[in-house]
Every structure is written in C-alpha cells, then in structure tokens.
N, C-alpha and C positions, 0 to 999 in steps of 0.2 A: 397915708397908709390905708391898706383895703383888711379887713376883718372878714376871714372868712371858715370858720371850720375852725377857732381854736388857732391860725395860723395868724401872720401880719404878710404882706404883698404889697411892695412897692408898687406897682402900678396895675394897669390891669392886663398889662401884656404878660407880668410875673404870673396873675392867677390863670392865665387862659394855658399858661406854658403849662403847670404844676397840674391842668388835668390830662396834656398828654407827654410829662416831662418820664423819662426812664426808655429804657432801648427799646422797649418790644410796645406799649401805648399805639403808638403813630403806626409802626408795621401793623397792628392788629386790626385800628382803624383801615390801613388802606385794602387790607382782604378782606374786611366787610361792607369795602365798597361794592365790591361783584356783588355781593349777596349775600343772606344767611349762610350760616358755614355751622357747622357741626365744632364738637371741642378737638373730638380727633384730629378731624380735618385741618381746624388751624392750628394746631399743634406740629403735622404732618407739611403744612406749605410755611409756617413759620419758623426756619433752620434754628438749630440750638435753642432755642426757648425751653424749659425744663416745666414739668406737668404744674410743679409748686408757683412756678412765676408765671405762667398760662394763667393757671386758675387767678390769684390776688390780682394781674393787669384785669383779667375779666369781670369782677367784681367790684377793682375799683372805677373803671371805666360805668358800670350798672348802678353803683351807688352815687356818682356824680351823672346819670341821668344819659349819659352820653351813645349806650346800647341798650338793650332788653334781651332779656333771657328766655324763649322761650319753653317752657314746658307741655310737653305733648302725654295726655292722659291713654300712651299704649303701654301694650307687655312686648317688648322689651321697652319703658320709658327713651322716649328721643327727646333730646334738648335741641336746641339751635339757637345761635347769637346771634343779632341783627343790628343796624345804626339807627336809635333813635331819629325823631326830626332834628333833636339839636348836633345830636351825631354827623347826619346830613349832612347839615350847612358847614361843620366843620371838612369837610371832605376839598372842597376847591381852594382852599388858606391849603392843607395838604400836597396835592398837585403840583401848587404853584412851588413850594419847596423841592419839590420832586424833579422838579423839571427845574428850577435854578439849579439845583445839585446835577442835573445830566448836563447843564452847560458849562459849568467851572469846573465840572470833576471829569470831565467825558474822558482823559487819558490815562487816570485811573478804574472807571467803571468799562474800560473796554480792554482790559487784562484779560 
C-alpha cells in the first residue's frame, strides 16, 4: 500500500490515476497541451463542464503540481493555466489513450 495525502493506493498506477481520475482532469490536461488557455476559454472549448467543477479540477490539478496558474499584474487582472514540467511528461501516457480509444472506438467516434 502507497500513503499519500491522508489516502491508501494500491499501487502506483492507483496514485497516478487519482491525480487525473474524474471526467474533465484528462480533457483539461489535453487542451493545455496546445498552450496556455485562459478560464473562459477552457471552460468555452471544454463542452458541459460547469464554472464550479472548471474551477476544483483546476486547483486540484495546481495543488498536485500538475499545472500553474498564472497571474498577470494588469487592470483588467488576466490569469492563464499552463502544464507544468510534470504536467508535460504526463501528456504522451495521454495520447496514447487517445489514440487507443480512436482505434477500438472509431465506429462510435465517427457518428
């Protein structure tokens, strides 16, 4: 058993899921593969996501290290999210999901 945060994790494939485990994590990760993205913005290219679960995935993805929040010292204040280094390297393990899912699902993703 892996001790992490108050939690217990079977192994460490358990703890790696639980920091992009829930529907919108992994989406949010892969639109900040492009680039920094504003809140609106991924709120905007991320369908159905509600402002309340936007905000807690984005915080807890910044609290486990995985993006950085930018704060920009203008009037009007501009934020912008980006993928940390560890975020990074999480992005090709991503991908590759990505694309086994276009292989086995491709007569559903082309409805």
């Amino acid at each position: 058993m892996i001790e992490h945060k108050g939690k217990s994790y079977i192994c460490a494939l358990d703890l790696g899921f639980e920091i992009i485990r829930g529907k919108w994590k992994a989406v949010i990760l892969c639109h900040l593969s492009d680039g920094p993205k504003r809140f609106l913005e991924l709120q905007r290219i991320t369908y159905g996501v509600s402002q309340k679960v936007l905000s807690e995935s984005l915080k807890q993805l910044e609290v486990d290290g995985i993006i950085i929040k930018h704060i920009y010292a203008e009037i009007p204040p501009r934020v912008e999210y980006s993928l940390t280094e560890k975020g990074q390297e999480l992005v090709p393990a991503l991908k590759i999901i990505e694309e086994w899912s276009k292989n086995y699902f491709s007569d559903i993703l082309n409805k």
